[in-house]
N, C-alpha and C positions, 0 to 999 in steps of 0.2 A: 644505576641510572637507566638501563636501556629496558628491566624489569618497569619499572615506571612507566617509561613510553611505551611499553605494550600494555599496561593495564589502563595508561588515556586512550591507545589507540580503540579497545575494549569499552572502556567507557564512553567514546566519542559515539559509538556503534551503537550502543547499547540506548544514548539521549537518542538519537536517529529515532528509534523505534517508537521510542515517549512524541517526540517533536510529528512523524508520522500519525500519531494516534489524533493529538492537539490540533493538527493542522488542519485533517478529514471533517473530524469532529466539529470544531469550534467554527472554521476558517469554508468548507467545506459546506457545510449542510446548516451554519444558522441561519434561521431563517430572518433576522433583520442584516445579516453579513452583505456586503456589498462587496464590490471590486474581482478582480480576474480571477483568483483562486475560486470563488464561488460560483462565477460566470462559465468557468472552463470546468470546472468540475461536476457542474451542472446538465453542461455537454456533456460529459464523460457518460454520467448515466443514462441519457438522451439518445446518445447514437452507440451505438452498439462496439464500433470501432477505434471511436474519439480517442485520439486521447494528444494533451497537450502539446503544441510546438517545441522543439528546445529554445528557441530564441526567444520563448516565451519563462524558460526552466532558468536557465542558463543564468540572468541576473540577478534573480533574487537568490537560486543556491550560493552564486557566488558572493552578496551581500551577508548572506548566515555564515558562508566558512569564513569571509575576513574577519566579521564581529566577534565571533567565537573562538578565531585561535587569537585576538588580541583580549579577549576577557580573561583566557585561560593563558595566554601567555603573559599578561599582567601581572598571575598572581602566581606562576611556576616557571616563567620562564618562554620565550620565543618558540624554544623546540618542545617545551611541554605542551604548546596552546597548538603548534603545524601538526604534535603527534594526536590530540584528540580532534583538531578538527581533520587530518587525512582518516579516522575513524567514523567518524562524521559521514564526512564525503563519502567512504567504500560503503557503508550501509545503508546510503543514499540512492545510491547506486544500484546496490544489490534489489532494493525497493524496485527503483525503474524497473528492470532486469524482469522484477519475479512479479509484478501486476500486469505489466506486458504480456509474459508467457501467459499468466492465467486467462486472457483473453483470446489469446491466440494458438495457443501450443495444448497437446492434450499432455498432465501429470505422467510423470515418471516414478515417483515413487508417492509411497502411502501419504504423506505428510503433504504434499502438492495435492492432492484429493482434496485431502482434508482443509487446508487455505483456500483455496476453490471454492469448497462450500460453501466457504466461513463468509469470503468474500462475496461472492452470487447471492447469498441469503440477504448480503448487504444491499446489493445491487438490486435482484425482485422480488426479495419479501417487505423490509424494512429496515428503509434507510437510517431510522435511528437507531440503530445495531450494529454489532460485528464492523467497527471502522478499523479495525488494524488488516493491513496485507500479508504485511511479515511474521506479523507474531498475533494471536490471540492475550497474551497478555495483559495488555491494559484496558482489554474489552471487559477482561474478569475481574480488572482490580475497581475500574469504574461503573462495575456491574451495567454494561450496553451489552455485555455478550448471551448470545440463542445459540442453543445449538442446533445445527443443519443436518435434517436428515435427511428428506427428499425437497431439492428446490425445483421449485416449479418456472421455468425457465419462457418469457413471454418470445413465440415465434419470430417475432421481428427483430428482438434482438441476442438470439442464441448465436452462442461461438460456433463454431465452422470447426471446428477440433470434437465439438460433439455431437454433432450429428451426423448419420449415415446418407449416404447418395440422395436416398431418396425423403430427405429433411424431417426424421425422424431422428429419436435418439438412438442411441448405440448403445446395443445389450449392454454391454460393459459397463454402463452410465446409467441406464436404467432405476438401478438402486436408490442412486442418487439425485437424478435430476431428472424431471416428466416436461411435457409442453404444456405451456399455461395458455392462460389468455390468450 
């Protein structure tokens, strides 16, 4: 029983990343899309800092986890549907968390570089690319994925984690990201 609840907990995590991809993608950037996801996400790439209210988060995640653990608990049971959606939630989470830092925080290890790019390439090359935060994965399986080598980062809206005193890049960054426009 409790092997179960960690393989929904696992698989709640794991739709997270799919529902991440769908939501940028679809919800995000169509261009007949209407409504706040697309308005605020629109911001997002807009202002360099943006990024959504929780009083603005807060209702709709909470509408995804009750739907989800009662779909999932329908069909396995109350605490099989609370274990995939608290999987759900944590990787939901971890998202906020880790598109945050990308904005604000410079990388700690290789793998934060490398989402960085994935993501930035999203952000100032081309928006119909590279939508996953977390994972590159379903960029590659929906063939939207480029890979980043040098992103050319528009002065007005470069992170503050890379650039040097005097609003240039940082050697260390160099490799990867030049000032553009």
């Amino acid at each position: 029983m409790m092997l179960v609840k960690m393989l929904l907990v696992f698989l709640g995590a794991f739709i997270w990343t799919f529902l991440e991809y769908v939501i940028h993608r679809f919800r995000g950037h169509n261009k007949n899309g209407r409504g706040i996801i697309r308005k605020e996400h629109l911001q997002h790439h807009a202002q360099a800092h943006y990024f959504v209210q929780l009083y603005k988060k807060v209702p709709l995640a909470f509408g995804v986890l009750c739907a989800s653990t009662l779909l999932v608990g329908s069909i396995g049971g109350i605490a099989n549907g609370l274990a995939f959606s608290f999987g759900l939630a944590g990787m939901y989470f971890i998202y906020e968390l880790t598109h945050r830092a990308f904005h604000v925080r410079e990388p700690y290890i290789r793998y934060g570089l490398k989402m960085r790019k994935h993501h930035f390439y999203h952000h100032f090359v081309n928006p119909k690319n590279n939508h996953g935060v977390t994972t590159a994965l379903w960029d590659r399986i929906f063939k939207t994925y480029e890979h980043a080598v040098q992103i050319s980062v528009p002065s007005k809206l470069a992170m503050q984690w890379l650039l040097e005193d005097d609003n240039h890049i940082k050697n260390k960054y160099s490799a990867h990201f030049k000032m553009g426009r």
